[in-house]
C-alpha positions as CSV (number, residue, x, y, z in Angstrom):
1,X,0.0,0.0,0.0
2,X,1.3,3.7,-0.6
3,X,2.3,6.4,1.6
4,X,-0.3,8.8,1.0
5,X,0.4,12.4,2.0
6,X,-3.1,14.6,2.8
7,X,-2.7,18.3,3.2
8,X,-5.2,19.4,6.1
9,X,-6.7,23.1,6.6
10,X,-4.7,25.9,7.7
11,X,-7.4,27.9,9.5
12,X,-10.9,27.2,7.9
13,X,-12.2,23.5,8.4
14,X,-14.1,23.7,5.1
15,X,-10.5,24.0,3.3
16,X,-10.5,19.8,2.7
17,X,-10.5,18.5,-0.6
18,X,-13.2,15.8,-0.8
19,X,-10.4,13.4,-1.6
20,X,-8.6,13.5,1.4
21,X,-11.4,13.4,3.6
22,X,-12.1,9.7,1.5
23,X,-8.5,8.7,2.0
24,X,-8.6,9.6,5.8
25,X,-11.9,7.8,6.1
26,X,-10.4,4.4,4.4
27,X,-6.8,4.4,6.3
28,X,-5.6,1.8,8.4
29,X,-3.6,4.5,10.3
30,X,-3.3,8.2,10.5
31,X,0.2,9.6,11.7
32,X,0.1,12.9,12.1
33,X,2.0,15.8,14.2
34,X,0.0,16.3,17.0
35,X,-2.6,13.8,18.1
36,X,-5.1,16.2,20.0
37,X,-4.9,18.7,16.6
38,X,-5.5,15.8,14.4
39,X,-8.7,14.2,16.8
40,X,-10.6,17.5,16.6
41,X,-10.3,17.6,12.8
42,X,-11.3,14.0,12.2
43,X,-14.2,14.6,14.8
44,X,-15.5,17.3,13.1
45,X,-14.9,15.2,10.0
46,X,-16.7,12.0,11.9
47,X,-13.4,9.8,10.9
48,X,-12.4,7.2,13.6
49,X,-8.9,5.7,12.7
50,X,-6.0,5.2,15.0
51,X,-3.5,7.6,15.5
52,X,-0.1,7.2,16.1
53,X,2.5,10.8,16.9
54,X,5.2,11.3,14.2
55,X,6.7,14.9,14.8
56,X,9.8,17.0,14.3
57,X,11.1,15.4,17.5
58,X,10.7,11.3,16.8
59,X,9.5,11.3,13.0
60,X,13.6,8.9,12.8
61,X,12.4,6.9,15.4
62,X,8.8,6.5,13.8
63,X,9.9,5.7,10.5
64,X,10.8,2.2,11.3
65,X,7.8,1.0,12.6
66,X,5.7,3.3,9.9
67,X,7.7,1.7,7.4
68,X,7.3,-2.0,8.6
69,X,3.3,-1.4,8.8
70,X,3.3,0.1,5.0
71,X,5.2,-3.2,3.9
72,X,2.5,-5.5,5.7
73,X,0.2,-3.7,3.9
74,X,-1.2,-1.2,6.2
75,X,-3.1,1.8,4.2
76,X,-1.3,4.9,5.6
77,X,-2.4,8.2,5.9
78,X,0.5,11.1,6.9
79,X,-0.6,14.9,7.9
80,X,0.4,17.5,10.0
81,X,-1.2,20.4,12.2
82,X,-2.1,22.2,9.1
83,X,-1.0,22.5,5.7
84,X,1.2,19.8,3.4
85,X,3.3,17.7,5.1
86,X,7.0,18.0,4.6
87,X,6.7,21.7,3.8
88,X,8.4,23.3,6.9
89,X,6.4,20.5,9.0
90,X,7.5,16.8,9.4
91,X,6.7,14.3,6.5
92,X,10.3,14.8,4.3
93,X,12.2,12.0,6.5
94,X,9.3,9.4,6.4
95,X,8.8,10.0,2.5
96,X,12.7,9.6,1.7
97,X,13.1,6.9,3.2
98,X,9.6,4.9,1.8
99,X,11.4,6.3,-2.1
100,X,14.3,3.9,-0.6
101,X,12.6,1.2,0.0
102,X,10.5,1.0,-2.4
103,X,7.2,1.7,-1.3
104,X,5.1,4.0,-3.3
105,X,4.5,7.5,-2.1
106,X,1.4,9.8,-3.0
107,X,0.9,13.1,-1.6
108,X,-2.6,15.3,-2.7
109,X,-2.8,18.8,-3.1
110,X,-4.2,20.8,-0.9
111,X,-4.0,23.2,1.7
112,X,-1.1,25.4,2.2
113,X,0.2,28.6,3.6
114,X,2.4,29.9,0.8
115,X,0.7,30.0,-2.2
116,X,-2.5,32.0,-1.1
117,X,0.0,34.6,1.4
118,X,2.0,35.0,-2.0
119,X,-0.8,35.9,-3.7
120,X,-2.5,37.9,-1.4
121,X,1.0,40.2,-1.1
122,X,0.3,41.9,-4.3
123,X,4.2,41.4,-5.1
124,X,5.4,39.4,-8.3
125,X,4.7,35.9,-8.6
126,X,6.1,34.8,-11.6
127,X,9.2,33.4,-9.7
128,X,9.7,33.3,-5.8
129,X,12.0,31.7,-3.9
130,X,10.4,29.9,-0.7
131,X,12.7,30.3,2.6
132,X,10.3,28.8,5.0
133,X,11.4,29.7,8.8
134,X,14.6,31.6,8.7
135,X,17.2,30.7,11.6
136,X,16.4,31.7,15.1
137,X,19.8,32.8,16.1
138,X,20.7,36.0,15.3
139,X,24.0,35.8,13.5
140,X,22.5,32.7,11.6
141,X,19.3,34.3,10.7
142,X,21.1,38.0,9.5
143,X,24.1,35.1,7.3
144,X,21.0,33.7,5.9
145,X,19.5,37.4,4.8
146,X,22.8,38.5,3.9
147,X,23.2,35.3,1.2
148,X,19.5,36.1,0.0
149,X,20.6,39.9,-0.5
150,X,20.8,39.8,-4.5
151,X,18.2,37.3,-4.8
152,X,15.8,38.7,-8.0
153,X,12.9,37.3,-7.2
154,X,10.1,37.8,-4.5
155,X,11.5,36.1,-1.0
156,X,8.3,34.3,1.2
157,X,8.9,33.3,4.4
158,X,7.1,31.1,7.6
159,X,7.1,33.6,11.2
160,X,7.1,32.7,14.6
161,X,5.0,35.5,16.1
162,X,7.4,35.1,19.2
163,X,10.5,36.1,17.0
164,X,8.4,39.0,14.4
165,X,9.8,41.8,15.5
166,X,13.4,40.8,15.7
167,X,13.2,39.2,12.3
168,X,11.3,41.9,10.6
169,X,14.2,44.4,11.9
170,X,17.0,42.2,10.6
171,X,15.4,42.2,7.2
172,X,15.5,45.7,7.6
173,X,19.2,46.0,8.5
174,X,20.1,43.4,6.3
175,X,17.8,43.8,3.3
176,X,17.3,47.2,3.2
177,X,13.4,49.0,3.0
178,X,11.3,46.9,0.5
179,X,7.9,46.4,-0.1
180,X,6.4,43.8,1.6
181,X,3.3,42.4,3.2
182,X,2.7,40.6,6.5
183,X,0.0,37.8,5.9
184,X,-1.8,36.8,9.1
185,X,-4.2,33.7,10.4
186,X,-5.1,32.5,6.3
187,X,-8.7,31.5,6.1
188,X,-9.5,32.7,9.2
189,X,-12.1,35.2,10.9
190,X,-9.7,37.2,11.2
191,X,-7.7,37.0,8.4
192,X,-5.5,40.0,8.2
193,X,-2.8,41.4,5.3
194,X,-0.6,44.7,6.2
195,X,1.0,45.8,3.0
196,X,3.7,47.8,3.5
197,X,7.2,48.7,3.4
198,X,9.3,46.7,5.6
199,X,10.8,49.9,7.9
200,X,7.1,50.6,8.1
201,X,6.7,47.1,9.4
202,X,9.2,47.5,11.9
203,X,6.7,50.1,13.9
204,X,3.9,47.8,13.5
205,X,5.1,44.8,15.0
206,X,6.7,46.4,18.1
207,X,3.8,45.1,19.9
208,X,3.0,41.4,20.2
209,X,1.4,40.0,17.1
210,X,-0.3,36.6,17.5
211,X,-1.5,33.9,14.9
212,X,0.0,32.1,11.8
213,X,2.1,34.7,10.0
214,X,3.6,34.8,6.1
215,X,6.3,37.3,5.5
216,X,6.5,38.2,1.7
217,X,9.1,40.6,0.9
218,X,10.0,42.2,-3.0
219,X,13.2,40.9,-4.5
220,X,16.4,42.7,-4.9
221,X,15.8,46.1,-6.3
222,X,16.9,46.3,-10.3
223,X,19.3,49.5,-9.4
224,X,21.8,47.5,-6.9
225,X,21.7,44.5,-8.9
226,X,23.1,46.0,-11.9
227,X,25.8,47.7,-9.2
228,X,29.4,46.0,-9.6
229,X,30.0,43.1,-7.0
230,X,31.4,44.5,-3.9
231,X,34.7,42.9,-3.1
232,X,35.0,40.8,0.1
233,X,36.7,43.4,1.6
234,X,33.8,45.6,1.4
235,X,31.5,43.0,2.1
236,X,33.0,42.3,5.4
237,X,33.4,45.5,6.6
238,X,29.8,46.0,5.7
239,X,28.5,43.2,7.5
240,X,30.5,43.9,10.8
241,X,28.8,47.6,10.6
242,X,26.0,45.7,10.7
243,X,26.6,44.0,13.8
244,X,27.7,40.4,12.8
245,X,30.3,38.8,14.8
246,X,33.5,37.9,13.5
247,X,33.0,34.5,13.4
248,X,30.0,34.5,11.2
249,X,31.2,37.1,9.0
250,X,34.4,34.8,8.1
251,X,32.2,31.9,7.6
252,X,29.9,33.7,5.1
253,X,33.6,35.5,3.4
254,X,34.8,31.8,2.8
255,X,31.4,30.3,1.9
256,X,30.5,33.4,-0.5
257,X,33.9,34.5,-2.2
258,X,36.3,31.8,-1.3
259,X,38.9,33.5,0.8
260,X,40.2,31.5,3.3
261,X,39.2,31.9,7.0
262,X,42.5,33.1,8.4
263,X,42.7,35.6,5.4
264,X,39.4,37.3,6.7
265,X,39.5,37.1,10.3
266,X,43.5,39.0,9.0
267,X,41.6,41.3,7.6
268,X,38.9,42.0,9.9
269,X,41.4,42.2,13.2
270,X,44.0,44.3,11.4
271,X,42.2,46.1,8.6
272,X,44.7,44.7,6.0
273,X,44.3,41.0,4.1
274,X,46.4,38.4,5.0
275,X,49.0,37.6,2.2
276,X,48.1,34.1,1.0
277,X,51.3,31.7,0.3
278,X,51.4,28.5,-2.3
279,X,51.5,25.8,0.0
């Protein structure tokens, strides 16, 4: 039997396709993210199959037994809290390793939070690149902006309302102002979009902000992509005036331009390069 893969509603309960409500109904077993989530949806549904837990935290140690049950022949059924599974939400691991073995995967559209927060933004959509939650850690989360800097296209991005503020203020400093909009609780009553530009944003999220949030923010303006490429010189002393640390600014130097890591840290604690020799 296949793995099948069922999208489930982001917000509104009506947002099931007729499909996966059948394949829910005819499963053997339902794993899913968080039991108690997944009970009120197939109560509301009037579905009664078992449930087993497969999150973020013990989807590896799932996978075996999940795996052993599809091969007996066991009709299995994979969601999450909301949306597609495997799309910033368990579901990738289980499905990699069912391709390896052999087992035939299916997964149903449905239900998802980027495609209608894209949409909604107003911003391009012809091409996007999808970031999904960017790093909580500071230094990680502004080396992650910093490599997305030149990026063309429209950025989207998943938001824990917890970190909003902080990470709306580091694509400030690290982005520059851009349009943007602010997508909040999809399909819900009350369903919200601020479109705006991101310094703008800044002042509206200083107070908390709850619910299921989509950042979309406009692509590299046309003017400093047609700019010549700064040299890692300038890139590193840029980045340390925005407040990275040493370390990560080294890191991203070696990743992005290939100097080697003593050669920047050199040049960052002296101000001068250090003179690379043949080895």
């Amino acid at each position: 039997m296949p793995l099948i893969l069922v999208p489930t509603p982001v917000g509104n309960l009506e947002d099931i396709t007729l499909r996966a409500i059948r394949v829910l109904k005819e499963a053997d077993l339902i794993a899913c993210e968080d039991t108690r989530r997944t009970l009120r949806l197939l109560n509301h549904l009037d579905i009664r199959v078992p449930l087993v837990s497969s999150h973020e935290h013990n989807e590896k140690e799932k996978a075996p037994l999940l795996l052993r049950a599809l091969r007996e022949g066991k009709r299995i059924a994979l969601v999450t809290d909301a949306g597609t599974p495997g799309i910033s939400d368990p579901g990738a691991h289980l499905v990699g390793e069912a391709i390896r073995e052999g087992i035939h995967v299916e997964v149903l559209p449905g239900a998802t939070a980027l495609i209608p927060a894209l949409v909604l933004s107003g911003l391009p959509t012809h091409t996007f690149q999808f970031e999904g939650f960017l790093p909580p850690r500071r230094g990680d989360r502004q080396k992650r902006l910093i490599a997305l800097k030149d990026v063309p296209c429209t950025l989207v991005f998943y938001v824990s309302p917890h970190r909003l503020k902080d990470e709306v203020a580091d694509c400030v400093h690290v982005l520059g102002n851009r349009p943007c909009a602010l997508v909040r609780e999809l399909s819900k009553v009350h369903e919200e979009v601020l479109r705006m530009e991101l310094e703008e944003l800044v002042e509206k999220v200083q107070s908390p902000v709850k619910g299921e949030m989509v950042l979309v923010v406009g692509g590299a303006p046309e003017s400093s992509r047609n700019e010549p490429e700064e040299s890692w010189e300038e890139f590193a002393r840029e980045a340390i005036g925005q407040g990275l640390s040493v370390r990560a600014v080294v890191k991203t130097v070696h990743e992005r331009y290939g100097i080697s890591k003593n050669r920047a840290k050199a040049f960052l604690m002296t101000g001068e390069p250090k003179e690379s020799h043949p080895s």
